[in-house]
C-alpha positions in Angstrom: 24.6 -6.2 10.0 20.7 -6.7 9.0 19.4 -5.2 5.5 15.6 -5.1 5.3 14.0 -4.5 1.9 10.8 -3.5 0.9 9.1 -3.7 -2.3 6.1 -3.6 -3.8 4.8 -0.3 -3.3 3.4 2.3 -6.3 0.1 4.2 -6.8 -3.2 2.3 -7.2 -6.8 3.9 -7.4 -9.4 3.7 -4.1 -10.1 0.3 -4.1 -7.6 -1.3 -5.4 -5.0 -4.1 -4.2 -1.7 -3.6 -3.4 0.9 -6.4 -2.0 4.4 -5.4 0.0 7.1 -7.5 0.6 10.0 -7.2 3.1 13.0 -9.4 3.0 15.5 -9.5 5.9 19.0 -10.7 5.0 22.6 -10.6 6.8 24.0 -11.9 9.5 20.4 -13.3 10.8 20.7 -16.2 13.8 16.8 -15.8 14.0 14.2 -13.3 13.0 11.6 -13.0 15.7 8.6 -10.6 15.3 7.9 -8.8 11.9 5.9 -5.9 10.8 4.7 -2.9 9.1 4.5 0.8 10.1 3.3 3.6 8.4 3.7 7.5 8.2 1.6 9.5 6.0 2.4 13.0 5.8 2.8 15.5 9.1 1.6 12.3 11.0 3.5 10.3 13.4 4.7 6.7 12.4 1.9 4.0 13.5 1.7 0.2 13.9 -0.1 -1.5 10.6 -0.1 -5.1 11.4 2.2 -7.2 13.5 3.2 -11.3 13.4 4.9 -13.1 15.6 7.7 -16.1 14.6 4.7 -18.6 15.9 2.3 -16.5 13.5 0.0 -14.6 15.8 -1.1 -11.2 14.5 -2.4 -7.7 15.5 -4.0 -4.9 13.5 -4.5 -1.6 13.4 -8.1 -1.0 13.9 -8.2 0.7 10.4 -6.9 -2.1 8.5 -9.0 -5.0 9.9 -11.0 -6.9 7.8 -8.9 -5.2 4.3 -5.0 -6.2 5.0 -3.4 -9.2 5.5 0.0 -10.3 6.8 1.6 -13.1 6.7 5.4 -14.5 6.9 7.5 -16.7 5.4 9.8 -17.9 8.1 12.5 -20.1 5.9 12.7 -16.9 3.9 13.1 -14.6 6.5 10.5 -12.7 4.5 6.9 -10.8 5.6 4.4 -9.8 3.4 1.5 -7.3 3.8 -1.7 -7.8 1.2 -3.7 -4.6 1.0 -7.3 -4.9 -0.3 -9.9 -2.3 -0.8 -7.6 0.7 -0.3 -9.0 4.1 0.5 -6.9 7.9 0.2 -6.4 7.8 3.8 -4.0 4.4 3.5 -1.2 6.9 1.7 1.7 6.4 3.2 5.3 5.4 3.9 5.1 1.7 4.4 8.1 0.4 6.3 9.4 -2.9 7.4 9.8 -3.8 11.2 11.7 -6.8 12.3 13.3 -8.2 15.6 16.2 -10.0 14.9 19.0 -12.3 16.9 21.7 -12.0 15.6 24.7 -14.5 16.3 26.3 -11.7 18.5 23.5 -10.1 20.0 19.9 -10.5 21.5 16.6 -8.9 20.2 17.5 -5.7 18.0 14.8 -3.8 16.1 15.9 -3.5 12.7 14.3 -1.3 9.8 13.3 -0.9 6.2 14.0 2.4 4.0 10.3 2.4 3.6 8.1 2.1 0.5 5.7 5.2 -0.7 2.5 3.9 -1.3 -0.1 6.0 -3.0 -3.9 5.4 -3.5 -5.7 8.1 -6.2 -7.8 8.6 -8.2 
């Protein structure tokens, strides 16, 4: 069994910073990909940013250039740093991973998801 958890998350004003974190933990041979996914309200869940083991990334077009990911592999651990945050980033953050297990090839595994809220 794989646990992700997320923290991090709470209400910040329109241009603030906000930093996530998402630890995997359990019977873990070797976490592959990590990531975040969000779903704001009446809107289907969408890719945030991505990073491979190696540490290549991918970006939602409207995070470029204002959030951040980055991994730390002996912690089985990603992270997400959000800067300049606008209303529209409101959302259910949650944690992505694709993890070997010693039993079992590739399985996407997922956080319970962290509310984050940007208002004024």
């Amino acid at each position: 069994q794989v646990q992700l958890v997320e923290s991090g998350g709470g209400l910040v004003q329109p241009g603030g910073s906000l930093r996530l974190s998402c630890a995997a933990s359990g019977s873990i041979f070797r976490v592959n990909r990590m990531g975040w996914y969000r779903q704001a309200p009446e809107k289907q869940r969408e890719l945030v940013a991505v990073v491979s083991r190696g540490g290549t990334t991918n970006y939602a077009d409207s995070v470029k250039g204002r959030f951040t990911i980055s991994r730390d592999i002996a912690k089985n651990t990603v992270y997400l740093q959000m800067n300049s945050l606008k209303p529209e980033d409101t959302a259910i953050y949650y944690c992505n991973a694709d993890v070997n297990t010693p039993i079992s090839g590739g399985m996407d595994y997922w956080g319970e998801g962290t509310l984050v809220t940007v208002s004024s």
